[in-house]
N, C-alpha and C positions, 0 to 999 in steps of 0.2 A: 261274619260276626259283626253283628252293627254297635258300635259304642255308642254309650249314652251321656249325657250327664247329667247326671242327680241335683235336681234345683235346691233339696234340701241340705248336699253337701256344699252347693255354688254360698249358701245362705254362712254355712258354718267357717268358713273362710274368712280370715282377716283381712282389714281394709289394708291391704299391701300387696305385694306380687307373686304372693302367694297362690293364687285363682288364678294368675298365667302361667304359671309352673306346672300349676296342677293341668290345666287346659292343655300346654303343651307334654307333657308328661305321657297323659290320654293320648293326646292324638301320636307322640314318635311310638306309645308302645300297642296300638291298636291294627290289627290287620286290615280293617276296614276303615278310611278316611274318610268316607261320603257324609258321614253326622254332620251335619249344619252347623249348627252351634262351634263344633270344634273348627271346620272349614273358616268360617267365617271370623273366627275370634282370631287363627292362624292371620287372616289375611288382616286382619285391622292393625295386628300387631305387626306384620312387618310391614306395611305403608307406616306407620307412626314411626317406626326405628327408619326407614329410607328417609324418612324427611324432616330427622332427628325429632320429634316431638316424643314428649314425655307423657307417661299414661298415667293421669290420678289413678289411684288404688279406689278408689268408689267406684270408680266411671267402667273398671275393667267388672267391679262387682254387679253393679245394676245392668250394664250389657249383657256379660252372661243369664244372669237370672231372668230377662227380659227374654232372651233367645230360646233359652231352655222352654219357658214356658209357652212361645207362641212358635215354638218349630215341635214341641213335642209330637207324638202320634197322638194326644189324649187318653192316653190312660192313666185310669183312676187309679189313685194311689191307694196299696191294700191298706196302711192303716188308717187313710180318710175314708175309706168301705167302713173299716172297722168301728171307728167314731159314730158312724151314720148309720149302723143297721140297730135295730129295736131289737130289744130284751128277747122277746118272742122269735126271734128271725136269729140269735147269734149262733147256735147249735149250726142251721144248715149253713151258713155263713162261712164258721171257722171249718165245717169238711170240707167245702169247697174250695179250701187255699192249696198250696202247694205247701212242702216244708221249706223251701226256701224262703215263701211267703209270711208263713206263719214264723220265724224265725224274728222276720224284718217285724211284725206284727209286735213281736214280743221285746224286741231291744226300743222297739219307740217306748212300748208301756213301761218301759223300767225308767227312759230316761225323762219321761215326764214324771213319773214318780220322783224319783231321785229329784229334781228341779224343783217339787212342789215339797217336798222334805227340808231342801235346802234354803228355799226360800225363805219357809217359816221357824228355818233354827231347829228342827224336829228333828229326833230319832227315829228310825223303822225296828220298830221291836216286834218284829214277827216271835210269837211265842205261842203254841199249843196250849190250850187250856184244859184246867184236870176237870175234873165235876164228875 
């Protein structure tokens, strides 16, 4: 089982040590340690603690995010597919997800709603119309 780490979730993390918690969390409770990103973030941090230096909480953020993204395998994110297929193409698109896929698909669209609701002070009044 290869762990991953989600650059989206490295993003939603607070400038604090929170993202090394999270980091080592993944990797004590992962059966498979070979993930890069986690190997390596493992090892920055205990060279930093052996030579007592203290880890700004940005520096442990833009490391991971930097790693995530150039150790990835390159694959495309389903909800940046999703953003990117035309009107015409979304039908064979959406059967070709998985429900796990389609699930992640659907929690992004809600939470970009919700954010663009919030934004502007708005309600969502989803309501059926009679006629």
């Amino acid at each position: 089982m290869k762990m991953r780490i989600d650059s989206e979730e490295i993003k939603k993390r607070p400038n604090n040590y929170d993202l090394g918690e999270y980091v080592r969390h993944l990797a004590d409770n992962s059966m498979d340690n070979k993930d890069l990103v986690v190997s390596i973030m493992k090892d920055w941090y205990s060279a930093m603690e052996k030579h007592g230096i203290s880890v700004q909480p940005k520096a442990s953020t833009i490391l991971g995010t930097v790693l995530a993204k150039h150790l990835s395998d390159n694959e495309v994110d389903p909800f940046d597919r999703y953003m990117s297929t035309k009107a015409g193409e979304l039908e064979v698109f959406w059967q070709s997800l998985s429900n796990a896929e389609k699930l992640y698909v659907e929690k992004r669209r809600q939470e970009m709603r919700d954010q663009y609701y919030a934004e502007r002070n708005l309600e969502d009044n989803k309501q059926l119309l009679k006629g």
